[in-house]
N, C-alpha and C positions, 0 to 999 in steps of 0.2 A: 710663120703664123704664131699668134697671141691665143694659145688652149691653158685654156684653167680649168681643172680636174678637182672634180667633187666625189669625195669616196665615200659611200654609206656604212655606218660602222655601228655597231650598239656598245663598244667598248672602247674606253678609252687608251690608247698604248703609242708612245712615243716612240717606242724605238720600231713596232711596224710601220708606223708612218715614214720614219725615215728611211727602211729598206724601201718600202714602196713608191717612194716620189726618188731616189737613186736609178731604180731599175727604169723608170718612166721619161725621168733627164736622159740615160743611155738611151730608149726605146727613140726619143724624139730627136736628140742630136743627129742621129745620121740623118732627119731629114734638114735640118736645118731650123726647127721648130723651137721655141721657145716655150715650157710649161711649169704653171702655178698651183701647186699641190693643196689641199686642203681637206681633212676629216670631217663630216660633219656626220647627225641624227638620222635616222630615218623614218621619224614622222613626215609625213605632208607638210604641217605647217614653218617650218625645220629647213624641208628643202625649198618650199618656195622661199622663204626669206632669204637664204643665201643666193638663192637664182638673181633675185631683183637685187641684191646688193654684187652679183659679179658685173651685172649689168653696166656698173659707173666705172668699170677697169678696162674699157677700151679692148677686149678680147672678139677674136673672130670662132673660135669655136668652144663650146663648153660642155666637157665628157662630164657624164656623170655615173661611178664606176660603183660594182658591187650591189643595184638596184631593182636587179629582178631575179627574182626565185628560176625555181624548175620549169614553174607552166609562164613563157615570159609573157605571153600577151594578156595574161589575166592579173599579170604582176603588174606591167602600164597601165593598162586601164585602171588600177584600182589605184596608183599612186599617179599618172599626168595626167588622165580626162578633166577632172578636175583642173588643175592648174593651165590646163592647156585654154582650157573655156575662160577662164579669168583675165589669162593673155590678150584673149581675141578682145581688142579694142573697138567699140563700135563707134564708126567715123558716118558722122550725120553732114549731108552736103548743105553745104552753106546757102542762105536763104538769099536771094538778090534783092537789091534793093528797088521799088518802085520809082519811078520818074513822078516829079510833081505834076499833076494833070492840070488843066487849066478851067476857067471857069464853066465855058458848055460840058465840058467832059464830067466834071463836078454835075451840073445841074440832070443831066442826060443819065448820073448814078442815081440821085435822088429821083426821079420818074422811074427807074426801072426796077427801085426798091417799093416805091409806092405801089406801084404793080403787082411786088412779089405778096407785100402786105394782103392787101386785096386776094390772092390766091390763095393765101393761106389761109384768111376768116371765112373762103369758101368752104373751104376743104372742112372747117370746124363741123358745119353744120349737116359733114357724109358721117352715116354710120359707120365704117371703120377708116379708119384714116388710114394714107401712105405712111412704112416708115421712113422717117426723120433720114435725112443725108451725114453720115456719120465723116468728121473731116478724116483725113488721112494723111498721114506722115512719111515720107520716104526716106531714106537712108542705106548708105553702103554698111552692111554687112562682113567682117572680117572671116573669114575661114583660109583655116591652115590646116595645111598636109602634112600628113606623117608616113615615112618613107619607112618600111623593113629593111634591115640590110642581115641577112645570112651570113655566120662565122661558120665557114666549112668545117676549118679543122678541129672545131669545138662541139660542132653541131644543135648551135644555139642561137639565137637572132636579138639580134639589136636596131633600135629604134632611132629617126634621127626626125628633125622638127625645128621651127624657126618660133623662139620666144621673144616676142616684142622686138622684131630684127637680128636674134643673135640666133646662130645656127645652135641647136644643142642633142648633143647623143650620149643614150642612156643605153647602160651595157650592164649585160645582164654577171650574176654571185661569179667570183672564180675566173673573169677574163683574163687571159694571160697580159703581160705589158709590152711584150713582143710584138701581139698583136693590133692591139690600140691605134698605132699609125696608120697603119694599113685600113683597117675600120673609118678614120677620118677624112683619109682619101677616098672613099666608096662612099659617103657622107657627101664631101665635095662635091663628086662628077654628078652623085644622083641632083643635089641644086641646081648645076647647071644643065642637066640634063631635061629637069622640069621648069626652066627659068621663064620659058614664054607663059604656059598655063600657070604657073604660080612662082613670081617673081620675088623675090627675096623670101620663100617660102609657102606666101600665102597670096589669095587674091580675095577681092571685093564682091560683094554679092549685094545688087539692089533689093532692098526690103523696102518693104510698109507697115503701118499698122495702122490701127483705126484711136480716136484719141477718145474715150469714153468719159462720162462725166459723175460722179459717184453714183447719185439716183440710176444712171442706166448700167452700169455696173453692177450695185448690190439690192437696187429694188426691183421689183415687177412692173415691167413695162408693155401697153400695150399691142406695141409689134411684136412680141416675146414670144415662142412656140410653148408650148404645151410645159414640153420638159425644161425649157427654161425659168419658166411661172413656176413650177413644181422647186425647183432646186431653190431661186431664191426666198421664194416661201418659207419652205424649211429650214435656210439661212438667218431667215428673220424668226421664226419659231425657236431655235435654239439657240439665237443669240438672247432674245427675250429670256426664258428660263434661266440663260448661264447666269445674268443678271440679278436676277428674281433670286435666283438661290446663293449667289453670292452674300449680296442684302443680307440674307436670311442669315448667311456663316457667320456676319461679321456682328450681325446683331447680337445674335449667340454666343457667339464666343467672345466679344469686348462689351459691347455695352451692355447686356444683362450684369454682366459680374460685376461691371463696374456700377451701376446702381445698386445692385445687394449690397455691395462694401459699402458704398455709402451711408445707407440705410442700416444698416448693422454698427457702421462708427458712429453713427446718432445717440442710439440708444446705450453705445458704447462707453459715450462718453459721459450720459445723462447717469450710468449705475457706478462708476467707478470716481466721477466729480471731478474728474483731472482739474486743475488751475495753474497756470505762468504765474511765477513771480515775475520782479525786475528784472532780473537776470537773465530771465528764461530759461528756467529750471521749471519742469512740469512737479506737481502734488498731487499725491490723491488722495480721497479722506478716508478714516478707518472705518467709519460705520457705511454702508451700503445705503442709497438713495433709493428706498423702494414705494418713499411716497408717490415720487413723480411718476416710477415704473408704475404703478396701480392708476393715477389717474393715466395716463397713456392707455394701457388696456387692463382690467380686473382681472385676466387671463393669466395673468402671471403670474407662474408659483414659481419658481426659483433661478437661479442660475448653474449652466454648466461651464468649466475652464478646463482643459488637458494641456498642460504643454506639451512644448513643441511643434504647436497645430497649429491650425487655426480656428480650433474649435474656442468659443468666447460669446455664448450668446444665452439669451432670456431662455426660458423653457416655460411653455405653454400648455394649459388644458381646455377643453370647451366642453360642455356641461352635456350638451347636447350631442355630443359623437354618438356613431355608433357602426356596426359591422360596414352600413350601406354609406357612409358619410363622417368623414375625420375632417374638421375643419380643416386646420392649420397645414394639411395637406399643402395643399396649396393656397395659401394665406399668409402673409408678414404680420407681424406683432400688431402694425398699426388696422390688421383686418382689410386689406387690400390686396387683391389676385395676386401672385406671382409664382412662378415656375419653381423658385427654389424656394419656396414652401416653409418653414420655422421647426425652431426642435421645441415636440409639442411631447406630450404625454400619452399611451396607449387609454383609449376608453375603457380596457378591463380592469386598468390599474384604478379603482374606483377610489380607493381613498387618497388619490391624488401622489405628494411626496412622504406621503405617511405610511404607503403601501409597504404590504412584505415584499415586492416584487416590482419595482418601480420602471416598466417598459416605456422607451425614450424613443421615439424615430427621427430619423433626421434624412433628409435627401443626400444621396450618393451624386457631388456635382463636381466635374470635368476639371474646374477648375482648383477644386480640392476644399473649397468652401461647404459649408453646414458639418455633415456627417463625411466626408470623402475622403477625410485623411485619418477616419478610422482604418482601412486599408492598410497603411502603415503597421500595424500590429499583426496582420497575417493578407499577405496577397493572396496570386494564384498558386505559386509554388510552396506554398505554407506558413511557418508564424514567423515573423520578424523578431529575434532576441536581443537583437543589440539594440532597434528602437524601445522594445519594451521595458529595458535595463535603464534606457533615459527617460521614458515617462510610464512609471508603477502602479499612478494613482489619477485619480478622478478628484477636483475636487467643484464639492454643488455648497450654494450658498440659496440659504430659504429667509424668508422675513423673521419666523419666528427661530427658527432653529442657528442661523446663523451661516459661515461656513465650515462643512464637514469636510472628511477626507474619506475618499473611496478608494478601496485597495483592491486592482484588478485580479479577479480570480481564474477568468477563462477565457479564450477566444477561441471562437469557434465557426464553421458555418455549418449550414442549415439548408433545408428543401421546403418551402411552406406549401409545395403542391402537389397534395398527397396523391394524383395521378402520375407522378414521376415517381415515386417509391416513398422509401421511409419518410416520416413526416415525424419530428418533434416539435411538441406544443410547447414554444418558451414564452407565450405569450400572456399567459396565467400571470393575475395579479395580488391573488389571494390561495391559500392551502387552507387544507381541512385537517389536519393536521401536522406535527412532529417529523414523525417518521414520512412522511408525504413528502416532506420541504425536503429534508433530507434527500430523498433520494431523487426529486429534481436536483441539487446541487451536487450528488455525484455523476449524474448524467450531465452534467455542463463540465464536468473535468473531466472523463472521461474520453470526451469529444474535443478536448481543448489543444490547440495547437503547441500552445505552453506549457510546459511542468509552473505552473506559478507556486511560490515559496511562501503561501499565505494560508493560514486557519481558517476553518469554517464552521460552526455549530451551529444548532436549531432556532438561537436567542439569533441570530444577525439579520438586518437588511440589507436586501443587495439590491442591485440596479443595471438592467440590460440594455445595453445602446443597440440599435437596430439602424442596419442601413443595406440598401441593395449591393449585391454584390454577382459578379458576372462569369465566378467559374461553369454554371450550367444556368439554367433556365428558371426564373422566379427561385435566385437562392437570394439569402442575406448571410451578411457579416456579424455576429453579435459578441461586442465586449461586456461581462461582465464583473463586476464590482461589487464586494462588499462594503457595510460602512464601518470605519475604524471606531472601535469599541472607547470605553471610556475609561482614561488612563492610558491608553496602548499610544504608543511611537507612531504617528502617521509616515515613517519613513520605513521603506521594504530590503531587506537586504536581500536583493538580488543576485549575488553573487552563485546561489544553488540553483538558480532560475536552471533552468534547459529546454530544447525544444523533444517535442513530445511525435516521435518516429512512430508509434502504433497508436495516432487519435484516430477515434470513429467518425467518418463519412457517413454520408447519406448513400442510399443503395446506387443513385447513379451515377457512383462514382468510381461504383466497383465495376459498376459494367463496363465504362469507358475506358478504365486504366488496366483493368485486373485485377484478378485475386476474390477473394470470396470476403465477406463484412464478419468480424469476431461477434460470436455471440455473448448478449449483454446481460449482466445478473443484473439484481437490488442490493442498495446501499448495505443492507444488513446483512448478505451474502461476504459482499467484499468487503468487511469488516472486520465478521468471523475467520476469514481466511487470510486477515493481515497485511489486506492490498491496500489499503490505506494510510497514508502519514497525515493527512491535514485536517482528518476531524479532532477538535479540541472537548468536546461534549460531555453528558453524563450516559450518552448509549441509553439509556433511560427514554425510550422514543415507542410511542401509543400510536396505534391508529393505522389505518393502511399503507403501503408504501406504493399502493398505484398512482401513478403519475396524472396530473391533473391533466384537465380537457377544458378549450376554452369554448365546445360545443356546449354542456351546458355549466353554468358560471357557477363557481365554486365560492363559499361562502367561509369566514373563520368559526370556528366551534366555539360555543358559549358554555358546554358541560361538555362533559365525558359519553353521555348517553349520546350525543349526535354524533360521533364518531361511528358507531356502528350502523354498517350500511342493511338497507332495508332488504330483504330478500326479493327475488323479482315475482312477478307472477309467471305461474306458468302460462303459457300458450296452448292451445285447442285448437283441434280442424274437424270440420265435420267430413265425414266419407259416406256420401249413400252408394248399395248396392245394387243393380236392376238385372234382373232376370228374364227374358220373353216380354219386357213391358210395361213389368212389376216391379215396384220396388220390395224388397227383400228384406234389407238389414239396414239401419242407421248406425253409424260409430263414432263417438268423440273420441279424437288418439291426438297425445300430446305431439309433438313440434321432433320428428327422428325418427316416431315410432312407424311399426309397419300395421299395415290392413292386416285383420281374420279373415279370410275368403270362406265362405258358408260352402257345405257340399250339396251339388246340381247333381241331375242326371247327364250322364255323356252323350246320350243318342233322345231322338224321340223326331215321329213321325205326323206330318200333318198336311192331308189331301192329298196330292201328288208326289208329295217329298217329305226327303229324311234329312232331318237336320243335326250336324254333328260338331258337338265343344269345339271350340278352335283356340280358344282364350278370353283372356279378361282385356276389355280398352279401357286407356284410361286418358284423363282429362290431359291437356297435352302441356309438355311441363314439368307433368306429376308421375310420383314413382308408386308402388304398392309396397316395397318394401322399406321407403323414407319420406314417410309424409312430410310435406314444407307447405301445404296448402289447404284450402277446401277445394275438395275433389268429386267425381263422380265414376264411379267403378261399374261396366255394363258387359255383360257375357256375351261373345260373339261366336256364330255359329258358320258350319259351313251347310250349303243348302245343294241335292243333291235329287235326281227326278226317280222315280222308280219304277221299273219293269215290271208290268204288271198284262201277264199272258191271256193272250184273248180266248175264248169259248171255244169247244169243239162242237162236232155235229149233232151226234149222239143230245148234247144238252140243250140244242135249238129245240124251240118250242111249236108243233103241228098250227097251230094257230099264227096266220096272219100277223105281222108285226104292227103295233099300232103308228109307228115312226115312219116316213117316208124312206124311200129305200136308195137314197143315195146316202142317209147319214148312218155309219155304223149301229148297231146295237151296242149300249153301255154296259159293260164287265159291271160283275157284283162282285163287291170285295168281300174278302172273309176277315175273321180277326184276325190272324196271325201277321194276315199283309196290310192292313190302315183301318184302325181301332175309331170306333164312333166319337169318342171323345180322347182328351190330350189326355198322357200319364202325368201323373201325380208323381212330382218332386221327392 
């Protein structure tokens, strides 16, 4: 016999291969066998392909050694069910061919289809119709057997099987090569053994199937049960959607951005003037085209540019903003809806680019257009040093002012939702004074992800880039920048840059990660105690150092005299006191303070009962000893009946009672047990 022998191996080694295919030449020669050795993988796709390629070498049996683990019937299945299925060839029996019919036989079709016609436009006009005669397809079926064959002396079993005509046995890790022949022979007899029920391995099995047409396949068909209507329904329902929201991905994510860029090269092109020579070398002109920018939209106060981004676009204000409504939100320059919205200016920044405090929004978008590749400067895991060593500086271009350079001083993030914890207000676009400004700009460094290597005094304007950002819930990213002074190098040497290991988080960040939030002094705290290198100033700073609010709007000082802030008024609550009824006492008491409680009697008796202090109620809410409201304070008593002993004999009166003689006679009281009238407080 012609055995070619497949060995499963995960490693490659020649010189096992040649003991192994030596001991298996000895194992087969005493029978007279002839065998063809070969290593190969032990993937699935690995071993079929060597199967179908032994196939063209004319072999009667093909071992395949080292292929199943400890548990071996869980090791076949999981490596030949599969291949065994792919084997079974399904042989469809051949269609015979019809005899030409002659012409009655012809005309005697055409009547009996006219007939059929006819029975079916009957049937139209029944409310439910028969279903439809589905055709049906017949064909042989291939199934093949798989024989177990038991290795005594090993105590392990192997597998044997007929692949597309070739006998083939699969032996399980470790089989000796002694044994192998012997194996092949038990292999043999079991074939012939099973030759009539399954002849060269396998036999035929007559099928059918029914031949369906897509509509009754994947639509809802009127003979359809219940659950069949129900499934392809839902078939159609979530094929819809898949579709629907596909749409929707691709809209999103390719053709919106690619109309923004468009629309952004326009104007792009219209502020910088590029022109082709002959050559085809682009120019751009030195002065800025800000007429055409004005007629296009009046909106337009200046330009921002960052390398390395793709930040390059007009900056917008609208006159009319305000808490409930920012235009340019979602609005393009040309004042046309759109998603990715323009870099406009904050409404509190009131004097436009001429603000102390110049807030800038810009949309945080996917594709890293508008404001999105401010990220770049601090992600989630904190500041970016080596992007911000390549871009230091901001620079904006105004019609009148020209282009400046803005030298970035902080990045930072931020919680704008003062129900999640700390809330800092960098939205402020004006200070009341000096010392104010100040100590906003050390609260933006001290929160800054970067140590930046740049000055700051009270004479500078700076500018904060605002854009969403998604370490927690309504946070943002804010870049800020100073503007480079005049005479000063717009170039930053970076090289002492560092990142900043103790910046201040917002408080939910300390809950989520750990650790407890450093508590924050004032600018003139950390000044005096020499924590600061980057104020440049005269320390010469007037005026408060509370941090502004953009609840209510903050205004610049025209003197000295507005700087000092007005004292508040105090606050009043009124408290009245009720006694039995009465009111007692009225008290005006400021906003903390406590109630005077007036001295009551403890006890006092009236009619049948004695009523006794129990305490003060009060209005609900409210305290007696910290006023926070107008209140009402009322004495509550406890009420209690009194034992009061009835007459003796001796005091019954000789005369007749005038009362009938079922109702008692009425006890006279004396004073010491219930007094004609109430005591006196």
């Amino acid at each position: 016999m012609n055995i070619k022998v497949l060995s499963i191996t995960t490693k490659h080694n020649k010189t096992d291969i040649t003991e192994y295919s030596k001991d298996l030449e000895k194992a087969f020669a005493e029978n007279g066998d002839r065998v063809d050795f070969k290593e190969i993988r032990g993937s699935i796709p690995f071993i079929e392909l060597e199967m179908k390629k032994s196939l063209q070498e004319n072999i009667d049996f093909m071992v395949i050694a080292n292929a199943l683990g400890d548990n071996c019937e869980m090791d076949f299945r999981k490596l030949f069910a599969g291949i065994i299925y792919r084997g079974e060839a399904k042989v469809q029996e051949k269609l015979n061919v019809k005899p030409k019919k002659s012409f009655k036989e012809k005309l005697c079709g055409v009547k009996a289809s006219i007939k059929a016609i006819s029975k079916k436009l009957k049937n139209l006009t029944k409310k439910h119709k028969e279903r439809p005669e589905i055709p049906e397809i017949s064909y042989n079926k291939k199934k093949t057997q798989v024989f177990s064959l038991e290795i005594a002396t090993e105590d392990k079993t192997a597998y044997t099987f007929s692949y597309r005509g070739t006998k083939v046995v699969v032996l399980p890790t470790g089989t000796k090569s002694e044994n192998i022949p012997e194996i092949v022979k038990k292999a043999k007899e079991k074939f012939i053994e099973k030759s009539k029920e399954f002849p060269n391995g396998y036999r035929l099995i007559p099928k059918t199937y029914r031949v369906l047409t897509f509509t009754q396949r994947y639509l809802p068909q009127r003979f359809d049960c219940f659950e069949e209507k129900l499934r392809k329904s839902v078939l159609l329902v979530a094929l819809c959607v898949f579709v629907v929201t596909g749409c929707m991905l691709v809209y999103n994510i390719y053709v919106l951005p690619m109309q923004n860029e468009a629309i952004q090269s326009d104007i792009q092109t219209i502020f910088y003037e590029t022109e082709t020579d002959a050559q085809g070398n682009t120019k751009t002109a030195k002065e800025k085209n800000w007429g055409k920018l004005k007629k296009i939209n009046s909106d337009i106060k200046g330009w921002i540019q960052i390398n390395d981004t793709k930040i390059d676009y007009p900056i917008l204000q609208c006159k009319s903003d305000n808490i409930d409504n920012q235009f340019y939100l979602y609005h393009d320059y040309k004042k046309n809806s759109s998603s990715f919205g323009s870099i406009f200016i904050d409404y509190r920044s009131k004097k436009g680019m001429s603000s102390k405090n110049v807030v800038i929004h810009g949309h945080h978008m996917m594709d890293g257009s508008m404001f999105g590749e401010l990220m770049k400067y601090g992600g989630r895991g904190g500041g970016n040093l080596s992007f911000y060593k390549k871009s230091p500086t901001v620079q904006i271009s105004t019609p009148k002012g020209g282009t400046e350079t803005y030298k970035i001083i902080s990045v930072f993030k931020s919680n704008v939702d003062p129900a999640q914890g700390e809330f800092f207000d960098f939205y402020c676009g004006s200070f009341k004074s000096d010392a104010q400004f100040m100590n906003y700009v050390y609260n933006l460094r001290i929160r800054s992800l970067i140590n930046c290597p740049v000055t700051v005094n009270e004479d500078d304007q700076i500018i904060s880039l605002v854009t969403c950002s998604y370490e927690f819930r309504d946070f943002r990213t804010v870049v800020v920048a100073r503007k480079c002074r005049k005479g000063e190098s717009p170039k930053v040497d970076v090289s002492s840059a560092t990142l900043n290991n103790s910046a201040i988080w917002p408080q939910c960040y300390y809950s989520r990660s750990g650790g407890s939030r450093p508590a924050i002094s004032t600018f003139k705290e950390a000044l005096k105690s020499k924590k600061i290198n980057w104020y440049d100033g005269s320390a010469k700073l007037k005026g408060s150092e509370e941090l502004p609010t953009t609840v209510t709007e903050t205004t610049e000082p025209t003197t000295q005299a507005t700087e000092k802030a007005t004292k508040p008024k105090v606050q009043k609550y009124t408290v009245k006191i009720y006694n039995r009824g009465k009111l007692i006492s009225t008290q005006k008491i400021k906003k903390g303070g406590s109630v005077k409680i007036p001295k009551i009697s403890k006890t006092y008796i009236s009619g049948k009962y004695r009523y006794t202090f129990k305490g003060w109620k009060v209005t609900k809410g409210r305290s007696v000893k910290k006023v926070n409201g107008n209140m009402n304070v009322v004495a509550k008593y406890k009420k209690t009946k009194l034992n009061i002993p009835k007459p003796t004999k001796a005091t019954k009166p000789t005369v007749k009672p005038t009362v009938k003689p079922t109702e008692p006679p009425k006890p006279v009281a004396t004073e010491a047990t219930q007094p004609t009238t109430e005591p006196k407080e």
